[in-house]
C-alpha positions in Angstrom: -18.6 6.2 -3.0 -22.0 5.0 -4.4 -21.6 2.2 -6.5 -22.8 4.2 -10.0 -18.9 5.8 -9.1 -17.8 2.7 -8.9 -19.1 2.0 -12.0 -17.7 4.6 -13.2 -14.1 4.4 -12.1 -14.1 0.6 -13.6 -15.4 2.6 -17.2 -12.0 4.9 -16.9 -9.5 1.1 -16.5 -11.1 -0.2 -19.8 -8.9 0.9 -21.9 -10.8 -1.0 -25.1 -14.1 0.3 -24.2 -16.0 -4.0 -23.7 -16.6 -3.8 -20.1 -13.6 -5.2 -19.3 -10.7 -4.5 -17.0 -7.0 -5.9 -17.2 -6.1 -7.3 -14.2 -2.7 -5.6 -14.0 -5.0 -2.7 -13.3 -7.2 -4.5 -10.1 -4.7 -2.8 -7.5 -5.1 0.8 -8.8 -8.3 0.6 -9.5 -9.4 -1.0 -5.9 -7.1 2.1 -5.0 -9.7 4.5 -7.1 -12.6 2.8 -5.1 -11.4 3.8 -1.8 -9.7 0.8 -0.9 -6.2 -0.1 0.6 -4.9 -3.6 -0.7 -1.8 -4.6 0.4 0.6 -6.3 -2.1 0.0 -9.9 -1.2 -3.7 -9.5 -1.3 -3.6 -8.1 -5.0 -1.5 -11.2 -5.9 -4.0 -13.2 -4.4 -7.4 -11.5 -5.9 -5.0 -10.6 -9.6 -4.9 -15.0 -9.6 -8.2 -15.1 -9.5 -9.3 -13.2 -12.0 -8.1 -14.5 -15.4 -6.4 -12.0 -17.6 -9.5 -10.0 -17.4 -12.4 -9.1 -15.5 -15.7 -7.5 -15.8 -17.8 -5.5 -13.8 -20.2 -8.2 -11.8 -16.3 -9.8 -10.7 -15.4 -6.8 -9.3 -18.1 -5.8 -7.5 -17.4 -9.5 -6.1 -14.1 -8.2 -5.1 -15.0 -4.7 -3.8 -17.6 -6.5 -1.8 -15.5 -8.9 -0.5 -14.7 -9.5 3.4 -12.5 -6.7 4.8 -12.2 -4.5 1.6 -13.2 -1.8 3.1 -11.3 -2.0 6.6 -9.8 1.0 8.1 -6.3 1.6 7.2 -3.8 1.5 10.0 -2.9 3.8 12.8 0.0 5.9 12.3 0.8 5.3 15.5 1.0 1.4 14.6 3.7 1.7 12.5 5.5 4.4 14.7 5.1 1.7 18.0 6.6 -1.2 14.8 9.9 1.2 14.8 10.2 2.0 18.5 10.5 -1.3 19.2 13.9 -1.1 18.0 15.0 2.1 19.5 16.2 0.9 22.8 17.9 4.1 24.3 14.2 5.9 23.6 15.9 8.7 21.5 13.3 8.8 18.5 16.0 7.6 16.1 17.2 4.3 15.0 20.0 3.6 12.2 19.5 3.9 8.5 20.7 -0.1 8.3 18.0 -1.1 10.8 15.5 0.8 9.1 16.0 -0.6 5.7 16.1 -4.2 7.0 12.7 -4.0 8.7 11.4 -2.2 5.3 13.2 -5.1 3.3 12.5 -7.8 5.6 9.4 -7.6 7.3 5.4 -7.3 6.4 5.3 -5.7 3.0 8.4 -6.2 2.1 9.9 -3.8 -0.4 12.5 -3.7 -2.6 16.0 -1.9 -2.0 15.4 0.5 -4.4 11.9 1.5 -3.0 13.5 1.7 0.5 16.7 3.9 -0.7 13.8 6.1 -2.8 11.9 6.4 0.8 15.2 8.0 2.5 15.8 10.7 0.1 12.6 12.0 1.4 13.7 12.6 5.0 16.6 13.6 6.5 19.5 10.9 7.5 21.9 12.1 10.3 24.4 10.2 11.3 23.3 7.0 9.2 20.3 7.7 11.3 16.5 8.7 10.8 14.0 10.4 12.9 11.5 7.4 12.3 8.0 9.4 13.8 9.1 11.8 11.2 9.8 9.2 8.6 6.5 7.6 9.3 4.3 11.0 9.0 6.2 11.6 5.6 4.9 8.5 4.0 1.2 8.3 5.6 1.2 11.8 3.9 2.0 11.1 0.8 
């Protein structure tokens, strides 16, 4: 994305029009620019901000270290879950699942994880976790 789009997609989060962003809005709008932020690092950038930013600050933080790294494998996250299937069977329980979600990395919140199942299919108290893992990289 050339930077004149970059420009542009900080123009659509300033809601008042005085080149200015909210920096609620730092995490969608790195987002808008191509980039993948986890959680923590948005805390971290959204403190340094101030209650606002304008556009030299984040060019700052687009430019910054790492923005623009590569975002994971799937087959990362597929190896993170495989871990725990010891019999090899492609499945691991629902509880297990949700702990790792809850527990580990980004953690997420019970209600994100129990909004994640409905998307796949649980049999057994069990999920298919390749499966589970294509489902969210797709979406």
């Amino acid at each position: 994305m050339a930077s004149t789009n970059y420009r542009e997609a900080f123009q659509l989060y300033d809601k008042r029009g005085q080149g200015r962003v909210t920096r609620d809005s730092l995490g969608d709008l790195l987002r808008a620019c191509g980039q993948n932020p986890t959680l923590a690092e948005i805390s971290d950038l959204e403190r340094n901000v101030g209650t606002d930013f304008d556009f030299d600050t984040f060019s700052k933080i687009l430019n910054r270290p790492g923005g623009f790294r590569e975002p994971a494998d799937i087959n990362d996250y597929i190896r993170g879950f495989q871990v725990f299937d010891k019999d090899n069977t492609g499945f691991i329980g629902t509880g297990q699942a949700k702990y790792l979600l809850m527990n580990m990395g980004e953690k997420m919140s019970e209600s994100e994880v129990e909004e994640l199942f409905r998307a796949v299919d649980v049999n057994n108290d069990e999920i298919d976790y390749k499966e589970f893992v294509r489902g969210i990289m797709e979406n």
